[in-house]
Residue, then its C-alpha position, 0 to 999 in steps of 0.5 A: x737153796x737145798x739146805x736137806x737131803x733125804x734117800x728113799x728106796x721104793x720097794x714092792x712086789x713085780x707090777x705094783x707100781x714102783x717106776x711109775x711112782x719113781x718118774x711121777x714123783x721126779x716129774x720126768x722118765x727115769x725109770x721104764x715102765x710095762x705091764x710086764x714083771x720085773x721090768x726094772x732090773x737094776x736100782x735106778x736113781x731118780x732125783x727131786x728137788x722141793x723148796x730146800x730139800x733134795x729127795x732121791x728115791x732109788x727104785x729097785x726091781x719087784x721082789x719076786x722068786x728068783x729063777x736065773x742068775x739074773x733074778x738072783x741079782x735082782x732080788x740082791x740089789x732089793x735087799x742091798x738097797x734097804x740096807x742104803x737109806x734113810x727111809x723106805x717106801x713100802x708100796x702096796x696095792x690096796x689089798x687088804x692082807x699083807x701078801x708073802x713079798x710085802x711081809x718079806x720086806x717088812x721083816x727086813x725093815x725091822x731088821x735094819x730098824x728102817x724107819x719106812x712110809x706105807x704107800x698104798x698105790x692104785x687108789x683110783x681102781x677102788x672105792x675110797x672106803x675100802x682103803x680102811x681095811x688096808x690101811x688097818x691090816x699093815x698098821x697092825x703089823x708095823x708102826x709106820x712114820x706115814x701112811x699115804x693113799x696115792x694113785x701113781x698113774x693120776x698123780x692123785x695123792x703126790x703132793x702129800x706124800x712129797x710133803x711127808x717125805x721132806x719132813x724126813x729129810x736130814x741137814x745136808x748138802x745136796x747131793x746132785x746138781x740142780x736140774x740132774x734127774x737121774x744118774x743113768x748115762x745117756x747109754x743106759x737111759x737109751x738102751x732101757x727105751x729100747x728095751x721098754x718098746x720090746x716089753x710092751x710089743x712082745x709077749x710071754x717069756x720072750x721079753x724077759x730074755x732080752x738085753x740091749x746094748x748100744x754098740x755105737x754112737x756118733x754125731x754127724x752133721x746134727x744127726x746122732x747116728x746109734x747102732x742098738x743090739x738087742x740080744x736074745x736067748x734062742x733062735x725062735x725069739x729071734x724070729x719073733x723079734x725081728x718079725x715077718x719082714x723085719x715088722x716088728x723090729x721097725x715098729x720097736x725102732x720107730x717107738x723108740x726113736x721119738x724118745x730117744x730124740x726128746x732125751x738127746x734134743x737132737x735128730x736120730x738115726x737108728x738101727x736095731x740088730x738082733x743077736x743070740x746070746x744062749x742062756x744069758x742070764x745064767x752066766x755071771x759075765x754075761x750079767x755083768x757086760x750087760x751092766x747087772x753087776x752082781x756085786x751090787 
């Protein structure tokens, strides 16, 4: 019976690791990943529930400077996020001095007097000893509830870290339903996988231009029918995506289909259409139908 809840924001600067931690520490996909920065573009909420504890991490978008309107939104849910907790996990690589983005954080932890973990991610590319000076360099500089080496990718380190967060945890109800993972829509959580097969096929700044929207969905006779737009910001990009012969939108659908059918539990028929939306990321009501509400 969960008798605590906890609510965890999973901050860090682009790529070090903070959707894959997200889904690791949840047992299931709620968050995409890439290799590509900025991946995650809105707070994503992920749910576990461990003995009588209910802990819900938000992950958040890698604090970066922003270029766009919709980079300036990015950067607003990170601080706005901070602000919503009840802890802060401040993940790191483990590198020993403390980067422009991690002392920006910082600075907003001791501004809203945050009680914050230091999560040291990626433990599995270094050497054991070398996590000393890291964990030396951040200690110096903040007086954290926790620090825990974890590697994200292996799951090495999880069960601690789980074990310290639910010390954190506070009499309450729970606040998801038991078996609830996410709070995403199905829409949304297809969108996003979409979006993921297109992070990790393009390259460049082709990616980073992109939406998806689904336009349609309809059961027929077991079979979930989804029309996908995926919007770009030029005509090149357009060709790029599409591909010689339409190859590369094929290969886009057939990664993404497989995914989409685990989440539905059902057959699937996709279709992908490419759009061109010039600018988008510029123009307020744009953010917002695509589902980045700049209010936050």
């Amino acid at each position: 019976m969960i008798t605590k809840t906890g609510i965890f924001s999973v901050v860090g600067r682009p790529n070090v690791g903070k959707s894959t931690l997200t889904n690791a520490l949840c047992g299931s996909k709620v968050a995409i990943v890439s290799d590509k920065p900025q991946t995650t573009r809105t707070r994503i909420t992920g749910v576990l529930n461990r003995d009588d504890c209910q802990m819900i991490f938000l992950d958040t978008p890698g604090l970066h400077k922003p270029k766009t309107r919709l980079g300036d939104y990015m950067v607003k849910v990170i601080t706005d996020t901070v602000t919503d907790v009840d802890t802060a996990l401040l993940l790191v690589e483990p590198v020993a001095r403390i980067g422009i983005p991690e002392q920006m954080l910082l600075d907003k932890i001791k501004e809203y007097d945050l009680p914050a973990v230091l999560v040291i991610n990626k433990i599995d590319t270094v050497e054991k000893e070398t996590l000393l000076a890291v964990i030396a360099a951040y200690t110096q500089a903040h007086q954290f509830e926790a620090v825990v080496p974890v590697s994200a990718r292996t799951g090495d380190g999880l069960d601690i870290l789980v074990e310290e967060l639910q010390k954190m945890c506070f009499e309450s109800p729970q606040l998801f339903p038991d078996g609830m993972v996410s709070d995403q829509p199905e829409r949304q959580l297809i969108a996003e996988i979409i979006r993921e097969k297109l992070l990790l096929n393009l390259d460049k700044e082709v990616p980073h231009g992109v939406a998806v929207e689904i336009e349609l969905m309809k059961e027929e006779n077991g079979v979930e029918h989804i029309s996908a737009v995926i919007y770009c910001e030029r005509k090149t990009h357009k060709g790029i995506i599409i591909g010689k012969n339409g190859a590369m939108l094929k290969k886009v659908g057939a990664e993404a289909r497989p995914e989409i059918e685990d989440l539905l539990g059902c057959k699937v028929f996709l279709q992908l259409w490419v759009k061109i939306k010039e600018d988008w990321r510029n123009h307020p009501a744009q953010i917002r139908n695509f589902g980045y509400s700049e209010e936050g």
